[in-house]
LOMI-432435 format. One record per residue (C-alpha): residue number from 1; residue in three letters; chain; x, y, z. Coordinates in steps of 0.25 Angstrom, whole numbers, plus 5000, padded with zeros to 4 digits. Layout:
k:r:c:X:Y:Z
NUM:ALA:A:X:Y:Z
...
% end
This chain:
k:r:c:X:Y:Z
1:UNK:A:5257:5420:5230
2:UNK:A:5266:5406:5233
3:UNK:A:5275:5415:5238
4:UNK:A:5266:5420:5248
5:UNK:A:5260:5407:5253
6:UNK:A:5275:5403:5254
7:UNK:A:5279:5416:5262
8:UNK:A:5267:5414:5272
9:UNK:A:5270:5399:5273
10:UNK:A:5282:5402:5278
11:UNK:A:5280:5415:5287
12:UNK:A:5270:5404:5295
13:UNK:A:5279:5393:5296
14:UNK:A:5290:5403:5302
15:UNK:A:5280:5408:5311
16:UNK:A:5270:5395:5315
17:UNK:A:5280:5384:5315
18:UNK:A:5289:5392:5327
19:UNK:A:5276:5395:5334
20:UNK:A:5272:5381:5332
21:UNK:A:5285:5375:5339
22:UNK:A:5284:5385:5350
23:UNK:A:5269:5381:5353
24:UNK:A:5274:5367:5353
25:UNK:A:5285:5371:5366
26:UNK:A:5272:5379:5373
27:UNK:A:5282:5391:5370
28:UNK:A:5271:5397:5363
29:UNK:A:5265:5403:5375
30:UNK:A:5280:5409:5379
31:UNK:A:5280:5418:5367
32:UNK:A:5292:5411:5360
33:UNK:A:5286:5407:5348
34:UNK:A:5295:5421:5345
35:UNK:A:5308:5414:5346
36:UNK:A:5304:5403:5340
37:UNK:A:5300:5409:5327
38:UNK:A:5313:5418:5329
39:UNK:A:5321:5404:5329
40:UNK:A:5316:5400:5317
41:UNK:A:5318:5413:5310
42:UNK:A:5332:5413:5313
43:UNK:A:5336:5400:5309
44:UNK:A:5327:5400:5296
45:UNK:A:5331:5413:5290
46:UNK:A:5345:5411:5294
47:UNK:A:5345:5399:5285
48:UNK:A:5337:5405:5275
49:UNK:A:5346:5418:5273
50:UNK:A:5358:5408:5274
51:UNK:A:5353:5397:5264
52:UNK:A:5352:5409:5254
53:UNK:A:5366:5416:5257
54:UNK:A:5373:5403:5254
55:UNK:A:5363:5400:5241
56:UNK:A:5366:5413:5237
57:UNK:A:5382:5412:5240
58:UNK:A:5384:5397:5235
59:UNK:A:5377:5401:5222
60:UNK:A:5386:5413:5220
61:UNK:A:5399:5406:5224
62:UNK:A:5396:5394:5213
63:UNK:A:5394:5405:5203
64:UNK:A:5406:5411:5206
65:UNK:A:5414:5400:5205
66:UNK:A:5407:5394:5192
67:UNK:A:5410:5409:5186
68:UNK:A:5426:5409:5191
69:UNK:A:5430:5395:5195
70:UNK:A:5445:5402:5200
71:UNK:A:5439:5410:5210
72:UNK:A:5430:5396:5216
73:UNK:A:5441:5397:5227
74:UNK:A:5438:5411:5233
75:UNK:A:5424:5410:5230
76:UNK:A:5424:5398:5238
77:UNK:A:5430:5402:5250
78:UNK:A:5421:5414:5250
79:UNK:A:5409:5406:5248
80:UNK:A:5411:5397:5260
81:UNK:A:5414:5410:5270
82:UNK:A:5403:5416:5263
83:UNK:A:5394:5404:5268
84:UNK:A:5401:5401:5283
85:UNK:A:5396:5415:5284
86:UNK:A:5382:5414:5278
87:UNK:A:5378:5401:5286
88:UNK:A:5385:5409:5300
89:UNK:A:5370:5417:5297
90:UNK:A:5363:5402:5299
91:UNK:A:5370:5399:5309
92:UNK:A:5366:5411:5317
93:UNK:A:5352:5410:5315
94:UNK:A:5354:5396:5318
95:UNK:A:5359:5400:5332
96:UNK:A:5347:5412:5335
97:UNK:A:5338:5401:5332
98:UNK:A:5343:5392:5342
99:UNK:A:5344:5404:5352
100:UNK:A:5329:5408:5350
101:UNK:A:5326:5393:5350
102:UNK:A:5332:5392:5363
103:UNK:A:5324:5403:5369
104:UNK:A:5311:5395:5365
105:UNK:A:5316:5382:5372
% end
């Protein structure tokens, strides 16, 4: 049931605080309270996906290198492409959010 209250929590703060910020520019009478909501989805799921990918690869790599401390080097050097590669995906919603931003402004 937490979980629940939790979940709806959320799901109205994703959708009222995006409308709130476009009622604040008088943009609510424009119908753009979409891209707004669509900013804030981009850049907030791109850093959620990515904050877990590099969770999930720093925690296996230090595993790695704590079950064969000879292969730390290659290990290494693919976990650092692996997250050059995982935080291009921010970075990318990073830059939608900044173009559906522009569309409001």
């Amino acid at each position: 049931m937490r979980k629940l209250g939790r979940g709806i929590g959320w799901f109205l703060a994703v959708w009222l605080v995006p409308l709130a910020a476009a009622a604040e520019n008088g943009a609510g009478s424009d119908n753009m309270w979409g891209y707004a909501v669509g900013a804030g989805l981009a850049v907030g799921l791109a850093g959620l996906g990515c904050g877990i990918g590099q969770g999930l690869t720093a925690g296996n790599t230090t595993a790695g290198i704590a079950r064969n401390p000879g292969a730390a080097g290659n290990m290494f050097t693919n976990f650092i492409l692996g997250m050059v590669l995982i935080e291009s995906i921010a970075i990318y919603g990073l830059v939608v959010g900044l173009l559906l931003y522009g569309k409001i402004s």
